[in-house]
C-alpha positions in Angstrom: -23.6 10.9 38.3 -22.3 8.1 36.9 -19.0 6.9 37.7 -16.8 7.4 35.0 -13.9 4.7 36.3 -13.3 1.6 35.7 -10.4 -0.6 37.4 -8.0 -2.5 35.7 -5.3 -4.8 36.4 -1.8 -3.5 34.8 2.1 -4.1 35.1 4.1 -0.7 35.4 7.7 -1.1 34.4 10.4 0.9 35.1 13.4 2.0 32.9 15.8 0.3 35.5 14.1 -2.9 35.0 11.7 -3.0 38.3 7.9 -3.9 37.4 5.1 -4.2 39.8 1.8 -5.2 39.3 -1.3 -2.6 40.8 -4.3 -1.6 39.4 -5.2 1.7 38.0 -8.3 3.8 37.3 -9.3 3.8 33.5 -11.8 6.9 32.5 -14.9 4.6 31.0 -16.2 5.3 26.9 -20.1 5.4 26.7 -21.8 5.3 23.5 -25.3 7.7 23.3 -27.5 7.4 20.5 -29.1 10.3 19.5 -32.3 10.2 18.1 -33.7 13.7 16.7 -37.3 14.2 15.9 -38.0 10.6 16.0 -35.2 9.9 13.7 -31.7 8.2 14.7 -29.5 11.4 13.6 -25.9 10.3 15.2 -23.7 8.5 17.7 -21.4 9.6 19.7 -19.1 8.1 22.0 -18.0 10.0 25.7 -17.9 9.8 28.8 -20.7 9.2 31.0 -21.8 12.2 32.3 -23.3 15.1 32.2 -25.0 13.5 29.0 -28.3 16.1 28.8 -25.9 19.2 29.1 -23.6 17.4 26.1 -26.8 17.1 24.0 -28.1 20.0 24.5 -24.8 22.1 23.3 -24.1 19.2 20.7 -27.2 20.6 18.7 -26.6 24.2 19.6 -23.3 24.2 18.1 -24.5 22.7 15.7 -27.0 25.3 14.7 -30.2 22.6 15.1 -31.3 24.6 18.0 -30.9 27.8 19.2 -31.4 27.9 23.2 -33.6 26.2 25.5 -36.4 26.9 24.1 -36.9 24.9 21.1 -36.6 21.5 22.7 -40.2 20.7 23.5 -38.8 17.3 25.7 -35.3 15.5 26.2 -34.8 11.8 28.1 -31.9 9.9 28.6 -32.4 6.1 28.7 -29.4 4.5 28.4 -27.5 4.8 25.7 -30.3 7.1 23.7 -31.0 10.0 23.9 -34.5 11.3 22.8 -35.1 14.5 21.9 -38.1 16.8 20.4 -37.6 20.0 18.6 -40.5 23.0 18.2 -43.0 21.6 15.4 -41.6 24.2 12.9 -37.8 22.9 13.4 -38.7 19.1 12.6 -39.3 19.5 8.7 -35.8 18.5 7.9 -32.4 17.1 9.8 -29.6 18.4 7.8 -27.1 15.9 6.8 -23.9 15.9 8.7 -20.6 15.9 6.8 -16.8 15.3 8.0 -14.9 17.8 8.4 -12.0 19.2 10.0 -10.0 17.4 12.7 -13.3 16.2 15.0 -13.7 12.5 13.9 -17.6 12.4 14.1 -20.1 14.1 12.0 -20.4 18.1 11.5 -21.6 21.0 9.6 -19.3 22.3 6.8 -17.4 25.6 7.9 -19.9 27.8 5.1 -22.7 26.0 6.9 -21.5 27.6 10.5 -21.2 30.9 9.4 -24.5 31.2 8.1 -25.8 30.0 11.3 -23.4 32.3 13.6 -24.6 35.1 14.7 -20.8 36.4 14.7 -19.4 37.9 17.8 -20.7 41.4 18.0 -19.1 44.4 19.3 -18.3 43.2 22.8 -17.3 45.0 26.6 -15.8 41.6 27.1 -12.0 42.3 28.1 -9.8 39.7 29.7 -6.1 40.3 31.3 -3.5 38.3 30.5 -3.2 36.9 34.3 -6.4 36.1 34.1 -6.0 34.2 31.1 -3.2 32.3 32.3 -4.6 31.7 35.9 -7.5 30.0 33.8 -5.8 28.1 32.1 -3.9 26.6 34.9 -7.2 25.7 36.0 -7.3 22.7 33.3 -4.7 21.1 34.7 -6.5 20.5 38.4 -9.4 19.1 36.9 -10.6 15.8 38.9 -10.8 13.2 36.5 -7.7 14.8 34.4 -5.9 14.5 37.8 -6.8 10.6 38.3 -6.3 9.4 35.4 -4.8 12.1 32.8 -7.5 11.0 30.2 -9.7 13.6 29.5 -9.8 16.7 27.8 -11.6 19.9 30.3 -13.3 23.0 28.9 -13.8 25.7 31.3 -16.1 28.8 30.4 -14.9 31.6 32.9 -16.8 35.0 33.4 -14.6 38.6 32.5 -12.7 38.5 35.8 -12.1 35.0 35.9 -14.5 33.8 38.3 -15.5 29.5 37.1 -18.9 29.5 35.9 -19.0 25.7 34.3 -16.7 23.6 33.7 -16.6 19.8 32.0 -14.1 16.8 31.5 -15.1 14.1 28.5 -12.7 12.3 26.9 -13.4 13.6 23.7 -12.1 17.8 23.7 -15.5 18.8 21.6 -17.3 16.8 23.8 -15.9 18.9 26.8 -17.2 22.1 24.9 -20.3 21.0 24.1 -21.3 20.1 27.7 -20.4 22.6 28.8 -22.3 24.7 26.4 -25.1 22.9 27.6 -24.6 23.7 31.3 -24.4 27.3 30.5 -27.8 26.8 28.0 -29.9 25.4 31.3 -28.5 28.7 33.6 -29.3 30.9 31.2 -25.8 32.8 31.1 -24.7 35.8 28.5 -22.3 34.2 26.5 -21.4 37.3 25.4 -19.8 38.0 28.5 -18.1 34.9 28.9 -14.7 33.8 27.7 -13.8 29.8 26.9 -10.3 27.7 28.5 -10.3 24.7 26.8 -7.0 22.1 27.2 -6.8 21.2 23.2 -5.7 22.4 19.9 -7.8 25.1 18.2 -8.9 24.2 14.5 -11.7 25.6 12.7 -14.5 23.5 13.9 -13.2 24.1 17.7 -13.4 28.2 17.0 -16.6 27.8 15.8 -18.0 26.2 17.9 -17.8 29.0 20.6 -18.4 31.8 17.5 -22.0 29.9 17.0 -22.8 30.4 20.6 -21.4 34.3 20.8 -18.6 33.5 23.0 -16.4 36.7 22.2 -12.9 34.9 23.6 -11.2 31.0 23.2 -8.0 30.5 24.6 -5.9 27.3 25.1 -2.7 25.9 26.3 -2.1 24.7 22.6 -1.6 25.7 19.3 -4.3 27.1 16.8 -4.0 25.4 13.0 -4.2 28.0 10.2 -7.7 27.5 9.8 -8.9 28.1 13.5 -7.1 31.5 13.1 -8.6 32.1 9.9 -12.0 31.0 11.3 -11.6 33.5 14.9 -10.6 36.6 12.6 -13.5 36.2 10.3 -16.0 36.1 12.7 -15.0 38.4 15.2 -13.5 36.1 17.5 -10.7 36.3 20.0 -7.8 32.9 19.2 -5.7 32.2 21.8 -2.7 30.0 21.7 0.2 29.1 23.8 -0.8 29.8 27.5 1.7 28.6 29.3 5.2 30.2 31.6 3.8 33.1 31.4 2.9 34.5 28.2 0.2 33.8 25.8 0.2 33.9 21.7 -2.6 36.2 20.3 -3.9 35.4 17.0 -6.8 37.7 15.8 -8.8 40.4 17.6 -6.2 41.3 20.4 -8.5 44.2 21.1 -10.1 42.0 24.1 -6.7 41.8 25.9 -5.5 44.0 28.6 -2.6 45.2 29.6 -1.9 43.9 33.8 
């Protein structure tokens, strides 16, 4: 894996008017270009790892594939990223709009629905230790620890065992790799819930709903939309994880009681 620090000179000051000059680690920004089909589609900038798995989730949350099996080849050379779809999926690349609070290019909300298979009627239930014991797992990520740059996604199974887990500095990116590492082991995401370490808008929500992830929880808050977006499709929004409680927003039904 790539290392994703860099070392930089700085000057730390204090409030009582000390300063000492020491270096620190800095998480790196990579740019990948993604070329789809043949065709440059989009760039994105993240950090430097775990760049396949980030692809591969990219265009499954996207709704441009849906699993493993409709990428007939993927390579990473550099800063591109080559990949070939199934013949009958290459006819057209949808054009990406801006939506949302993401900063890069995504499908409209309508757009993800359509392509969601909705959460179905799941035996998916989480307790609220659990939960929070999860979500205290964020916080001990290794490069989070180091530097306090990134943003970690976690996808836990029902009783809260880690099955993947990512850093990026981007919080979409985190999901999408590790969507992609949970693409390449095959898992149920049905029976999986999502810890992720920022806020919950639409595009976030959806983003496990395309997949079938029943459960997203964070230590943040949910915007009016991302609630909106959980209770439409049969999702599970939670906010707020932190000393002790949690804030349920739609489809409590997936909660226990300790």
């Amino acid at each position: 894996m790539p290392d994703p620090f860099i070392k930089r000179p700085i000057h730390r000051v204090f409030t009582a008017g000390r300063s000492e000059a020491l270096e620190d680690e800095i998480v790196k920004e990579h740019r990948l270009q993604i070329r789809l089909d043949g065709k440059d589609f989009v760039q994105a900038v993240l950090s430097p790892d775990l760049l396949e798995e980030f692809v591969l989730g990219f265009l499954r949350t996207r709704g441009l594939i849906s699993g493993l099996q409709d990428v007939v080849s993927i390579e990473i050379d550099g800063t591109t990223a080559s990949v070939v779809r199934i013949p009958h999926l290459r006819r057209t690349i949808p054009e990406l709009t801006l939506i949302e609070s993401t900063g890069s290019r995504n499908i409209d909300r309508d757009s993800a629905f359509r392509l969601a298979a909705g959460i179905s009627p799941s035996s998916l239930r989480v307790s609220p230790r659990v939960i929070a014991d999860g979500l205290s797992a964020l916080a001990e990520m290794p490069i989070y620890k180091r530097t306090g740059a990134t943003h970690c996604a976690i996808l836990f199974s029902q009783k809260g065992e880690k099955l993947f887990s990512a850093e990026d500095i981007g919080r979409h990116n985190a999901v999408d790799k590790t969507t992609g590492c949970g693409m390449r082991k095959g898992i149920d995401f049905g029976k999986c819930w999502l810890a992720v370490s920022g806020r919950l808008p639409a595009d976030m929500v959806m983003k496990a709903v395309i997949v079938g992830i029943p459960l997203i929880a964070s230590v943040s808050a949910p915007t009016s939309d991302g609630i909106d977006a959980g209770g439409r499709a049969g999702a599970t929004v939670v906010g707020f994880v932190r000393g002790g409680r949690l804030n349920c927003y739609c489809h409590p039904e997936r909660i226990t009681r300790d």
